[in-house]
Backbone as CSV, one residue per row, in Angstrom:
resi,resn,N_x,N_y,N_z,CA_x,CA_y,CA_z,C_x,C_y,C_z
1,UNK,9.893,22.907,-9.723,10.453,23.301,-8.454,11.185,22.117,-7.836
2,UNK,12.198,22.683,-7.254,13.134,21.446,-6.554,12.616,21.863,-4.817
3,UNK,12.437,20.609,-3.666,12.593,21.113,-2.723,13.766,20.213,-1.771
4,UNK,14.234,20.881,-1.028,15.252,20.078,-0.562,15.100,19.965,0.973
5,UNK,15.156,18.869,1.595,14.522,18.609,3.313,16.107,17.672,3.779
6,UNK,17.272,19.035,4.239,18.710,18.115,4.634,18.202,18.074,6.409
7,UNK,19.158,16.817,6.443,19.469,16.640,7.889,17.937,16.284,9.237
8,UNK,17.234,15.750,8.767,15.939,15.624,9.370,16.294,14.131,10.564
9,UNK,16.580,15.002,11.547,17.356,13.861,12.323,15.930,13.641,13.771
10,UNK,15.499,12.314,13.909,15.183,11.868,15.129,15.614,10.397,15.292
11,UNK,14.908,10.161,16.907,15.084,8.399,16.818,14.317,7.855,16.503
12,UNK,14.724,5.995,16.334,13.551,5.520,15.779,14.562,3.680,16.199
13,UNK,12.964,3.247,15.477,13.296,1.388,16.044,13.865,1.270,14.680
14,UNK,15.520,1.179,13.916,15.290,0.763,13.088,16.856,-0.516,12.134
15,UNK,16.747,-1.485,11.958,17.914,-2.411,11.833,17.906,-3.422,12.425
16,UNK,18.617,-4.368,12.004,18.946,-6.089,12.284,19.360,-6.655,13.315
17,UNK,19.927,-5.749,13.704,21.058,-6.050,14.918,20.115,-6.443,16.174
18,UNK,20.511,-6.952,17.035,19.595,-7.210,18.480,19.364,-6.260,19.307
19,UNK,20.478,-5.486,19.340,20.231,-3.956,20.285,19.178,-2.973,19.022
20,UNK,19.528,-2.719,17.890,18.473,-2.122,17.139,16.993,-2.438,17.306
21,UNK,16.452,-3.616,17.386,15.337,-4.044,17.625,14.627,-3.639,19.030
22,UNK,15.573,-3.370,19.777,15.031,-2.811,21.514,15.237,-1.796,21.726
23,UNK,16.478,-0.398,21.380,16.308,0.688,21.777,16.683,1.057,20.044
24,UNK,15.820,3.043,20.618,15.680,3.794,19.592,17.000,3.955,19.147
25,UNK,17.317,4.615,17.760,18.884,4.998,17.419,18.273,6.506,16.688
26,UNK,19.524,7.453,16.657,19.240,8.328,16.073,19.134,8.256,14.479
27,UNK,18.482,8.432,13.648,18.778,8.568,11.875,18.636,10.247,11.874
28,UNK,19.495,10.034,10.088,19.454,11.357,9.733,18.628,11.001,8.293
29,UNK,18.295,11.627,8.003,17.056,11.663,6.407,17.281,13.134,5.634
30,UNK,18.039,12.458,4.738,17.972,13.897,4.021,16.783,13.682,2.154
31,UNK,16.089,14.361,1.806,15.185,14.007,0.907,15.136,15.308,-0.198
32,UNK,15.300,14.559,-1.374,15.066,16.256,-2.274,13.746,15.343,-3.404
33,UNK,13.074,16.233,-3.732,12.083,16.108,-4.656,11.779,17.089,-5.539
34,UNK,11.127,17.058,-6.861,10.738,17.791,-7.910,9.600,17.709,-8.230
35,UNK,9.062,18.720,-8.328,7.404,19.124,-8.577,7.160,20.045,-9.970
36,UNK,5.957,19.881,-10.161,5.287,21.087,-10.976,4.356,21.875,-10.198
37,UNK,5.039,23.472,-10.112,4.505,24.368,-9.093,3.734,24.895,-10.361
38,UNK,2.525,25.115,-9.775,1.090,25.950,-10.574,0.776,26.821,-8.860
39,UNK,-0.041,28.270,-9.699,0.022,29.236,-8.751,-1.525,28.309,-7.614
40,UNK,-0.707,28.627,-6.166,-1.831,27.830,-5.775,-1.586,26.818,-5.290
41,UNK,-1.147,25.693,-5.961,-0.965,24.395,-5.694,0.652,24.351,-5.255
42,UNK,0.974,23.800,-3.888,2.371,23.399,-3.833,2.475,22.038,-2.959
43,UNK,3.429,21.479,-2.606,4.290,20.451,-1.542,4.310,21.044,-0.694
44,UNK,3.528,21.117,0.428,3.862,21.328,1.843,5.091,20.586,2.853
45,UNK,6.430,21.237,2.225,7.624,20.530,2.984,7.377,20.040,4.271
46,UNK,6.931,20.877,5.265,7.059,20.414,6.309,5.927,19.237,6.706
47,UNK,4.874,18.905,5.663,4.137,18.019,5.893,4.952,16.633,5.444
48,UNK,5.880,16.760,4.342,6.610,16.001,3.850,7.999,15.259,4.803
49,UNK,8.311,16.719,5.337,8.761,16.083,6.682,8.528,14.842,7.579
50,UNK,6.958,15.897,8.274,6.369,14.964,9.240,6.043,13.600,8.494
51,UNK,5.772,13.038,7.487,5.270,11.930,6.943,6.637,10.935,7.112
52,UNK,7.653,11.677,6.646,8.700,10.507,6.848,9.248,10.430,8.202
53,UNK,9.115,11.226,8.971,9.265,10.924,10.496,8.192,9.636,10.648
54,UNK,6.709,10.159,10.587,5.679,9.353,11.531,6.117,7.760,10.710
55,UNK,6.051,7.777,9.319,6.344,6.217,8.858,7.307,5.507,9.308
56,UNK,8.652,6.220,9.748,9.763,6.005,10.014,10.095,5.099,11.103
57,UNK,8.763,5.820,12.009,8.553,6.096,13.773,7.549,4.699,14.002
58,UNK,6.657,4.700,12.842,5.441,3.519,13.055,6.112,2.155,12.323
59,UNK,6.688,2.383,11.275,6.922,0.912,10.609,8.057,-0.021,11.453
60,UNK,8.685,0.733,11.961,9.739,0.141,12.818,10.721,-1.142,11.681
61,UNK,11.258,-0.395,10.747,11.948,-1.386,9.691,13.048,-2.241,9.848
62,UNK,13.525,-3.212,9.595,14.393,-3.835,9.373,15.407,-3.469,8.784
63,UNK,15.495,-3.096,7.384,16.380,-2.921,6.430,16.071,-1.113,6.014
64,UNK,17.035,-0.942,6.052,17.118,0.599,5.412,16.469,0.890,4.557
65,UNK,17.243,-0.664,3.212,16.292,-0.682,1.881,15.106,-0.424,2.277
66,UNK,14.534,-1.353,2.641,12.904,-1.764,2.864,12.734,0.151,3.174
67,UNK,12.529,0.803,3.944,11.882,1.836,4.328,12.292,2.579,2.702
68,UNK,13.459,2.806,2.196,13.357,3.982,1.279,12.452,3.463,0.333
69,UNK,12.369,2.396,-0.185,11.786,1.881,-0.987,10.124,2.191,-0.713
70,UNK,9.531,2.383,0.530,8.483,2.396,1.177,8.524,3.541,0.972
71,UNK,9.288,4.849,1.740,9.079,5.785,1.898,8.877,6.404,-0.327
72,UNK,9.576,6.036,-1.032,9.487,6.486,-2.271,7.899,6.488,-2.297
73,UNK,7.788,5.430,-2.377,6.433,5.093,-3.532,5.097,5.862,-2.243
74,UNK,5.345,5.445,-1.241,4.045,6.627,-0.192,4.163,8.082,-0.595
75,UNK,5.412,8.906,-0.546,5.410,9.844,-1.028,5.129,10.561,-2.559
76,UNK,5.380,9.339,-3.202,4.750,9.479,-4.848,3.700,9.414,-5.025
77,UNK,3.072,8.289,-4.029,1.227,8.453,-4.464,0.546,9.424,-3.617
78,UNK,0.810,9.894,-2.546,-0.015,11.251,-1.878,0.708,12.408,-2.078
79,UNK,1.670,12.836,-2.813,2.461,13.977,-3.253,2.318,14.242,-4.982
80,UNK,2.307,15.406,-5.603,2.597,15.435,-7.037,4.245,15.904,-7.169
81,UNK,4.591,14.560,-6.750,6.007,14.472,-6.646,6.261,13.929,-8.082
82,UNK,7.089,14.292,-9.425,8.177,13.786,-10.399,9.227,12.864,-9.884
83,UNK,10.452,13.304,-9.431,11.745,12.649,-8.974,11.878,12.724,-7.850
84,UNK,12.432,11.934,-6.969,12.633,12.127,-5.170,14.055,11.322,-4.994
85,UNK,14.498,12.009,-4.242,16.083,11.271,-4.003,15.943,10.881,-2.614
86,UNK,16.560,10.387,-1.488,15.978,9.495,-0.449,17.450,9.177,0.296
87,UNK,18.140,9.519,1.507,19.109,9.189,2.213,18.599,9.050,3.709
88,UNK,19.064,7.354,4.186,18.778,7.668,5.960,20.502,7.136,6.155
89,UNK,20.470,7.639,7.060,22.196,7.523,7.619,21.654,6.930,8.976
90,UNK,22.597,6.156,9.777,22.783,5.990,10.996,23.846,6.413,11.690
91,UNK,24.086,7.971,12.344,25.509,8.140,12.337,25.907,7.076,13.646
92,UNK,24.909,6.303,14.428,25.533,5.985,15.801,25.535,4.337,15.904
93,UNK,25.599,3.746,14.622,24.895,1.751,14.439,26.561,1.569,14.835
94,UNK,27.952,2.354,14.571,28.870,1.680,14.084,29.877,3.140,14.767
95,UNK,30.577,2.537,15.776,31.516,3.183,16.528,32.942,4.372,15.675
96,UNK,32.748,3.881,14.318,33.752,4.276,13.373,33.536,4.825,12.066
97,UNK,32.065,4.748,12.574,32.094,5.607,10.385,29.829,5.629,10.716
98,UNK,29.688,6.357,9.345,27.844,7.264,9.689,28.046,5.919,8.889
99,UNK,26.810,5.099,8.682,26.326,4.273,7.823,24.840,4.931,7.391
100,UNK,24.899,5.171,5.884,23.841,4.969,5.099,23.535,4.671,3.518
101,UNK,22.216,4.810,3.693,21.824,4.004,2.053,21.018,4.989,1.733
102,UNK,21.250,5.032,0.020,20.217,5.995,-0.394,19.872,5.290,-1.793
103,UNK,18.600,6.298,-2.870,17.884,5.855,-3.612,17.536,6.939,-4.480
């Protein structure tokens, strides 16, 4: 099973910059993952959701890297997650264009 979680947008403390470090900015998180569905057993998306919000919300990251890299491997060891793909955008760091990184 593929599941796909587009556009998962709140704020959060997150980037280098001096204003990043003091007020929230909006991100967008879009996340797809692959499972083995057995009858019974599934990925509770929307728990998958909330997990990358609350980490998102608590780690207060520096580097983009740093969180996907974080967010991968948390979601691999409490999920029977296979493959996970991983995008945070900032559409509002940069007056002229969305900035993001993915994995």
């Amino acid at each position: 099973m593929k599941v796909t979680i587009e556009k998962l947008t709140f704020e959060t403390i997150i980037g280098i910059l001096p204003h990043e470090r003091v007020h929230p900015q909006q991100v967008v998180v879009d996340c797809s993952f692959k499972y083995h569905y057995t009858k019974g057993q599934f990925v509770n998306y929307a728990q998958v959701a909330n997990d990358i919000k609350m980490h998102l919300k608590e780690k207060k990251f520096e580097l983009l890297e740093e969180a996907l890299l974080f967010l991968k491997k948390t979601l691999k060891k409490h999920y029977p997650i296979k493959k996970i793909k991983l995008k945070i955008a900032k559409p509002t760091v940069l007056d002229d264009c969305i900035v993001a990184v993915s994995i």
